[in-house]
C-alpha positions as CSV (number, residue, x, y, z in Angstrom):
1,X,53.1,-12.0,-3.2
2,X,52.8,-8.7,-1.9
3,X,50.4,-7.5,-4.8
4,X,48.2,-10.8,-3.5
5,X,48.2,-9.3,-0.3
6,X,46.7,-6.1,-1.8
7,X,44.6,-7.7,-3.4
8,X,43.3,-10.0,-0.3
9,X,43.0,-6.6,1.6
10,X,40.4,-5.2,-0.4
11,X,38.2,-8.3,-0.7
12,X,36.5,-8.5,3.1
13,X,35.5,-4.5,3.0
14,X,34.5,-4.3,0.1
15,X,32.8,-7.6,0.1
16,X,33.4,-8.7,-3.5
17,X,33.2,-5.6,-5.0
18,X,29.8,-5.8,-6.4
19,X,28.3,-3.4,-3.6
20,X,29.0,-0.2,-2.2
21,X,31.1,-1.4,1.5
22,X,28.9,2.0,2.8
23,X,25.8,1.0,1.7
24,X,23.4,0.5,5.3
25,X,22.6,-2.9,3.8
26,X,25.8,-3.9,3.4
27,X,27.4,-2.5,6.6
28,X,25.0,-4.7,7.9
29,X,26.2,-7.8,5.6
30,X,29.8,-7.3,6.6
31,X,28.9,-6.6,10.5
32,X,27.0,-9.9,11.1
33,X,29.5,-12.0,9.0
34,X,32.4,-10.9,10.7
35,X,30.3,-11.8,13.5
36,X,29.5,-14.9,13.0
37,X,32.6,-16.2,11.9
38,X,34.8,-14.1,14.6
39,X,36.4,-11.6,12.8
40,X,37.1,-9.0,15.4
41,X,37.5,-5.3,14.7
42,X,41.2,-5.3,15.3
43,X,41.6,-8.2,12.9
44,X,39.4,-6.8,10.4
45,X,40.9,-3.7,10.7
46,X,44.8,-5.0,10.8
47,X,43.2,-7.3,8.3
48,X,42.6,-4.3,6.0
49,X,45.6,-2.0,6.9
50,X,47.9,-4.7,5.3
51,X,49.1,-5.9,9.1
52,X,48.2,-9.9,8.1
53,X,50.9,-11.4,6.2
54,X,48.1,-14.5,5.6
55,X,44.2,-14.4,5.1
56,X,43.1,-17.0,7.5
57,X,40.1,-18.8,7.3
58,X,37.4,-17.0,9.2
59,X,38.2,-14.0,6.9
60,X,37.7,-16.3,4.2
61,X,34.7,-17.6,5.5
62,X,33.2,-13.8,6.1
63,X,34.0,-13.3,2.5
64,X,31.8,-16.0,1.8
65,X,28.9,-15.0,4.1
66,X,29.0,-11.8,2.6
67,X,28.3,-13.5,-1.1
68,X,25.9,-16.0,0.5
69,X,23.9,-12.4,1.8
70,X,24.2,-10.6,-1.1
71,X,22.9,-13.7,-3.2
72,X,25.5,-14.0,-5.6
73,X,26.6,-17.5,-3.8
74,X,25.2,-20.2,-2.2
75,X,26.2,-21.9,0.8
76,X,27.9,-24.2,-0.9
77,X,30.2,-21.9,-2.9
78,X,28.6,-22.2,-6.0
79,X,28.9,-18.6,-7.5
80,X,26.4,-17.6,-9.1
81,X,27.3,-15.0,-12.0
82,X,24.4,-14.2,-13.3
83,X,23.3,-12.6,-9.9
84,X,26.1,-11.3,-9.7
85,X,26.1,-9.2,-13.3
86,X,22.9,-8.0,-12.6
87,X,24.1,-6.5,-9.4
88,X,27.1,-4.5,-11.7
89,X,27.1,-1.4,-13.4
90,X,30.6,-1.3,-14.3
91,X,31.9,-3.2,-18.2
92,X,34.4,-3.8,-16.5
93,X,33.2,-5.6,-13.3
94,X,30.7,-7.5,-15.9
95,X,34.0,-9.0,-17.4
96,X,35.7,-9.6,-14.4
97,X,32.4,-11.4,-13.0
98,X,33.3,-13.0,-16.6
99,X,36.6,-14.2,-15.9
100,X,36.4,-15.1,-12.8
101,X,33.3,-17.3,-12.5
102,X,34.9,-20.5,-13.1
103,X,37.6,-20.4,-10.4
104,X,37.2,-22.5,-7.0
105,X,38.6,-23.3,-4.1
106,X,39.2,-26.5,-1.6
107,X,36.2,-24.9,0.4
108,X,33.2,-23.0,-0.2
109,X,35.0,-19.7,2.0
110,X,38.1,-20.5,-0.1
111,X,36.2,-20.4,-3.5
112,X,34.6,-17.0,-2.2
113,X,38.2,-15.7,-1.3
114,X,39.4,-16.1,-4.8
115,X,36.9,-15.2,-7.1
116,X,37.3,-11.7,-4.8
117,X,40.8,-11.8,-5.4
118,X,40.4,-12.2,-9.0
119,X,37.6,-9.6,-9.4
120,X,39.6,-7.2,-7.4
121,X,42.8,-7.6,-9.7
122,X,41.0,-7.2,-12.8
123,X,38.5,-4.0,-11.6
């Protein structure tokens, strides 16, 4: 469970892995979603400093925002892989883009939330 949780930390800031978390743009992606689904900077923070013992929804749901910006999903969590590769660089993320494309969720934010997770274990 605890190696979940590590996991889960990473996947908000970083927003899936496929961009830089300091790119302007993306700052920008991660600022409005958390926004817009009220994620405020102490949760987001505490959220990332390992203080949340469960992911709750609206992080989930930023996660998803953040896909939906970066065009890799749409808004109704359908992942879209091939974006996705193209954005990569890494063999490594291409596989894990790979391996995780088939996963989903109960929801659209949860189906964001876990490919994340997955991505982020195997990068």
């Amino acid at each position: 469970m605890k190696s979940f949780v590590t996991i889960a930390l990473l996947v908000v800031g970083s927003a899936v892995v496929l961009c830089n978390p300091n790119d302007p743009e993306m700052r920008g992606y991660i600022e409005d979603c958390n926004k817009e689904h009220n994620v405020s900077l102490k949760d987001f923070h505490d959220f990332m400093e390992g203080k949340l013992t469960t992911v709750p929804d609206n992080l989930k749901c930023s996660s998803q925002c953040i896909m939906v910006k970066q065009g890799i999903m749409d808004e109704s969590g359908n992942f879209k892989p091939d974006v996705a590769k193209a954005k990569v660089k890494d063999d490594k993320l291409v596989a894990a883009v790979d391996g995780c494309k088939d996963l989903s969720g109960s929801t659209p934010c949860d189906t964001a939330f876990k490919i994340t997770a997955c991505m982020l274990s195997k990068k």
